[in-house]
C-alpha positions in Angstrom: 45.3 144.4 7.2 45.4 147.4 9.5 47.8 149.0 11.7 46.1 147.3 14.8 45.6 144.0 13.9 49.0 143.2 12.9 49.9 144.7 15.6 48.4 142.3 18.0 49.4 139.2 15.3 52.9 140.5 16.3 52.4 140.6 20.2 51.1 137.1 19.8 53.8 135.8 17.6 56.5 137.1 20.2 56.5 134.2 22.2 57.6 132.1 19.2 60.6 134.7 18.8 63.4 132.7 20.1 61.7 128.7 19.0 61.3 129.9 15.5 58.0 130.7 13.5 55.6 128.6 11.7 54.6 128.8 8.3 51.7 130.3 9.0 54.0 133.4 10.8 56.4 133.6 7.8 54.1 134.1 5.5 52.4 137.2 7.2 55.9 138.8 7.9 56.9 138.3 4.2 53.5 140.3 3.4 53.5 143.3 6.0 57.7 143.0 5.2 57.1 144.0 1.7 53.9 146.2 2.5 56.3 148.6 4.6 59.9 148.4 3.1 58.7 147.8 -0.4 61.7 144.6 -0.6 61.3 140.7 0.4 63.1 139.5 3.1 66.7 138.9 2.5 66.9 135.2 3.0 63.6 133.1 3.3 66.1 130.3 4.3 67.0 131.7 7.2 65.5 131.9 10.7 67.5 134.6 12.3 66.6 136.8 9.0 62.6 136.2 9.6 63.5 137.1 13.5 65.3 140.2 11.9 62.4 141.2 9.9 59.9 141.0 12.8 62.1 143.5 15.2 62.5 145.7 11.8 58.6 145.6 11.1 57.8 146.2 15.2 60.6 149.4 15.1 58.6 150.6 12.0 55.0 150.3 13.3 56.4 151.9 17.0 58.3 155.2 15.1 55.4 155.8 13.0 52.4 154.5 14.5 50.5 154.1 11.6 50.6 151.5 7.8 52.0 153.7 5.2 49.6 155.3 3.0 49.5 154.2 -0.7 50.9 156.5 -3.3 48.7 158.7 -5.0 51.4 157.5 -8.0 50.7 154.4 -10.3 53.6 153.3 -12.4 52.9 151.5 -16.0 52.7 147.8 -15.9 56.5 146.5 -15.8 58.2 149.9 -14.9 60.9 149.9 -12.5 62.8 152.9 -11.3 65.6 153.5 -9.2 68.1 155.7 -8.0 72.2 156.0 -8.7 73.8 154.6 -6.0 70.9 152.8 -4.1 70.4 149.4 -4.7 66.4 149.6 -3.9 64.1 149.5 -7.2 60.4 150.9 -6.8 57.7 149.6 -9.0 53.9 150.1 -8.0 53.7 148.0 -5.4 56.1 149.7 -2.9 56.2 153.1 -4.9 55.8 156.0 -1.9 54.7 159.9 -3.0 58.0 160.9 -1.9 59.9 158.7 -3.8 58.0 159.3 -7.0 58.3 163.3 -6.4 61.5 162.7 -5.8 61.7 161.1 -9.6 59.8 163.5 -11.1 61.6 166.3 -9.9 65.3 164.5 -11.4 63.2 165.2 -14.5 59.6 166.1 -16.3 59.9 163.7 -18.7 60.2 160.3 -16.3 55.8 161.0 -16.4 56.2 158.8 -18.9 57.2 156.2 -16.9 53.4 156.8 -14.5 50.3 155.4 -15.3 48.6 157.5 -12.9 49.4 161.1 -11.6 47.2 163.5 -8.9 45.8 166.5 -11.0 48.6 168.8 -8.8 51.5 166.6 -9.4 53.5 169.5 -10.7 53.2 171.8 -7.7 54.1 168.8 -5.3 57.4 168.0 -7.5 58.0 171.8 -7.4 57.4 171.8 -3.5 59.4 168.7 -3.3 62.1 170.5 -5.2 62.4 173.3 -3.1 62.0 171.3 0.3 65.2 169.6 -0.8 66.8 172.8 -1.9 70.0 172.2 0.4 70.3 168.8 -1.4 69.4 166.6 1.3 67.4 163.1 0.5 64.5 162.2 2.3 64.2 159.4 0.7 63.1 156.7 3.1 66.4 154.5 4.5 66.8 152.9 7.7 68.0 155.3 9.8 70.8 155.2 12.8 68.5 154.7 15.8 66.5 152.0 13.7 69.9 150.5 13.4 71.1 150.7 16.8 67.6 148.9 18.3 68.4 145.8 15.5 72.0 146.1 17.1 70.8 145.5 20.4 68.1 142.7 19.3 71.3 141.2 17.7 73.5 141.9 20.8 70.5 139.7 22.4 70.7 136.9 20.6 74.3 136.4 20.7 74.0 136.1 24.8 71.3 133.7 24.5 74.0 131.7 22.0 76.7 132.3 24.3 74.1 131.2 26.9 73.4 128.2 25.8 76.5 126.8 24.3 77.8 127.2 27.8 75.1 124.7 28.9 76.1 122.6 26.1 79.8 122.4 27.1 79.0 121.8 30.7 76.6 119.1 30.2 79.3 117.1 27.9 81.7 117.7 30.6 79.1 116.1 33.3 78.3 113.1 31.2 81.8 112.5 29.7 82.9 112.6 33.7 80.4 109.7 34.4 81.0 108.1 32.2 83.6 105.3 33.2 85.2 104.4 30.2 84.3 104.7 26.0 82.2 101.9 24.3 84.5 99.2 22.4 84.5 99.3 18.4 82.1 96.8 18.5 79.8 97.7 21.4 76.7 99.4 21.2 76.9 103.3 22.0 74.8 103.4 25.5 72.1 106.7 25.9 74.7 109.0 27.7 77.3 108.5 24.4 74.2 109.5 21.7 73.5 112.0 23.8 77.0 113.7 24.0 77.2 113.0 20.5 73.5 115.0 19.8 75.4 117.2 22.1 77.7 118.0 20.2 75.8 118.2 16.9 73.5 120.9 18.6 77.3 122.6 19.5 78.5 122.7 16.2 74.9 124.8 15.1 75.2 127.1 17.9 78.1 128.1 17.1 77.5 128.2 13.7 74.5 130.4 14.2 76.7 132.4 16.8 79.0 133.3 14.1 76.8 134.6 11.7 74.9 136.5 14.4 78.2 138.1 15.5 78.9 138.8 11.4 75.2 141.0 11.3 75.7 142.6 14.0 79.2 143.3 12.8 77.8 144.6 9.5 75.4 146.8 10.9 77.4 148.5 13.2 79.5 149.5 10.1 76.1 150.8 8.6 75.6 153.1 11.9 79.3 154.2 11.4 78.4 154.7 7.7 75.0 156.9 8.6 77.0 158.7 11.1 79.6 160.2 8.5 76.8 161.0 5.9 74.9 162.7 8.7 77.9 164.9 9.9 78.4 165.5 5.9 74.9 166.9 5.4 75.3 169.0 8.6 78.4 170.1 7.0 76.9 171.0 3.7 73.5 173.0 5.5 76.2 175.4 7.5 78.0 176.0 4.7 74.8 176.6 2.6 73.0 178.7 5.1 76.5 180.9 5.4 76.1 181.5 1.6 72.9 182.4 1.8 73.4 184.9 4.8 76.7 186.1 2.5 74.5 186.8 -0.4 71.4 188.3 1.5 74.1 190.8 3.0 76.0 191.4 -0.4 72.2 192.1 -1.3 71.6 194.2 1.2 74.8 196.6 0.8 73.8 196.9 -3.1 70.6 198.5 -1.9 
């Protein structure tokens, strides 16, 4: 499927956003989910996770514009690889060319590993190598701005919670006002008491689903906090390469 058409499945899936999507809808996002993050959703369970995986898939396609391109690498049947300290394992099906250059270039012998390798595979590990001389890793994460949009998706939703538990509360409070006194033990329940009582129900899950919005959100602005320290660390590390490298051009310089 190409960059367009999901696309427009995407613009015409919006208005089932907030309702919840059908079957029909889950099944695509799992698909174009694992096509560009190379993971399945977190929890298939779990509306609020498939609305999280749409905004994560629209941010995606509107920073780059384009599918990823398949990796000109081809692990072995059953290989896995992965990375210390990340939790994300690679296998053909998600593998990118950065991420196998990237685990070539930890060392020659993982080929092994590759069914399939471009004729120049050497030169593009060597380029790799040096690109990522100052020990940064490009290897692809979510990064703070894609974090900050889901932030504000989730920021969203919990209004719309808020909103509507407010509603909730209020329209108990009308009917509970009108009403001029409870049913007896043995009396029938009249259609203002079900309905305060499927009132009530509906409370209990919007705030339920309040709660764990409120926890993501939570969570992920910890991650921004968490990208923002790694970011001022690798700033850190490139000024105090680049001043070594000015140092030693100089120290080269006098010699001569």
């Amino acid at each position: 499927m190409g960059y367009n058409e999901i696309i427009k499945t995407l613009q015409e899936m919006e208005s089932r956003y907030a309702d919840g999507f059908s079957t029909l809808d889950r099944a695509f996002l799992d698909k174009v989910y694992y096509d560009l993050f190379g993971r399945e959703i977190t929890n298939r369970g779990c509306s609020d996770c498939y609305r999280d995986a749409y905004m994560e898939i629209k941010i995606k396609l509107k920073k780059y514009k384009a599918m990823p391109k398949k990796s000109d690498y081809k692990l072995k049947a059953g290989a896995v690889i992965s990375f210390f300290g990340q939790s994300q394992a690679y296998t053909s099906a998600n593998l990118t060319n950065e991420v196998a250059e990237k685990y070539l270039a930890m060392n020659p012998a993982n080929a092994n590993l590759f069914a399939e390798l471009p004729d120049d595979w050497k030169a593009r590990v060597a380029a790799y190598t040096e690109h990522n001389a100052d020990g940064s890793d490009n290897t692809p994460h979510m990064t703070e701005a894609e974090a900050l949009e889901i932030i504000k998706s989730k920021d969203e939703q919990i209004a719309e919670n808020e909103a509507a538990i407010a509603l909730r509360d209020a329209r108990i409070a009308e009917l509970e006002a009108d009403r001029d006194f409870p049913p007896a033990e043995d009396e029938n329940p009249s259609e203002k008491d079900l309905e305060i009582e499927n009132l009530r129900m509906e409370l209990g899950n919007a705030n339920e689903q309040l709660a764990a919005t409120t926890e993501e959100r939570d969570n992920l602005l910890k991650e921004v906090e968490n990208l923002k320290k790694e970011n001022k660390g690798l700033k850190q590390s490139n000024a105090m390469l680049k001043k070594k490298v000015g140092t030693d051009t100089q120290s080269e310089a006098n010699a001569e």
